[in-house]
C-alpha positions, 0 to 999 in steps of 0.5 A: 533454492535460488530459483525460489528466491528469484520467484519471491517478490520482495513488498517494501512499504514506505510512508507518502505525505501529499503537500499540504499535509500537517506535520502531526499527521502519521502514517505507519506501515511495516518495513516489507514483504516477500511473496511468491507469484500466486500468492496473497498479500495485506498490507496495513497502514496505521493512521494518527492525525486524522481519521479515516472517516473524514479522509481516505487513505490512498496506496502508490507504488513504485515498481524497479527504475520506474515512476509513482503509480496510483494503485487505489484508494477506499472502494477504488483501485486500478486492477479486480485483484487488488482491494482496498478498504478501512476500518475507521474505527482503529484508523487502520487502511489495508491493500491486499492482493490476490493471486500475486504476479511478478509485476507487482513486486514495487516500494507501496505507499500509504498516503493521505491526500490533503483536501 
């Protein structure tokens, strides 16, 4: 119905290269997500270039008509539902996202800082 549908929230996931970053440097991600308010997301980002256990990846988010938001990297992020961690060893980054709420709904980028 489309009560439902204006509840659902729609996770579009971009790629994000910080200057600096090499051109053979990837990072993949699926296209989106849609989610209804109270439930859980994961998201993944697949890395070649680089390995994770030199450099972290981070999440951005761009919520509707707004800036660039920093959301977290490895062990560190901006709010208790949302946790970010890394298998190293298949270079893969995932957000996930507990208990989802309306102003969660954004464009998430997997990004990697250069150093």
């Amino acid at each position: 119905s489309l009560k439902n549908c204006i509840l659902c929230l729609l996770f579009t996931l971009r790629l994000l290269f910080f200057i600096g970053v090499q051109s053979d440097i990837v990072l993949s991600q699926k296209s989106s997500e849609v989610k209804k308010p109270g439930e859980s997301l994961c998201m993944t980002c697949q890395v070649s270039g680089f390995s994770l256990s030199s450099y972290s990846a981070h999440w951005i988010r761009q919520p509707p008509g707004k800036g660039l938001q920093w959301v977290g990297y490895y062990s560190k992020s901006i709010d208790s539902r949302f946790k970010v961690t890394e298998d190293s060893s298949n270079n893969l980054a995932h957000l996930d996202i507990s208990n989802v709420l309306t102003e969660d709904m954004g464009v998430y980028y997997c990004a990697r800082r250069h150093s």
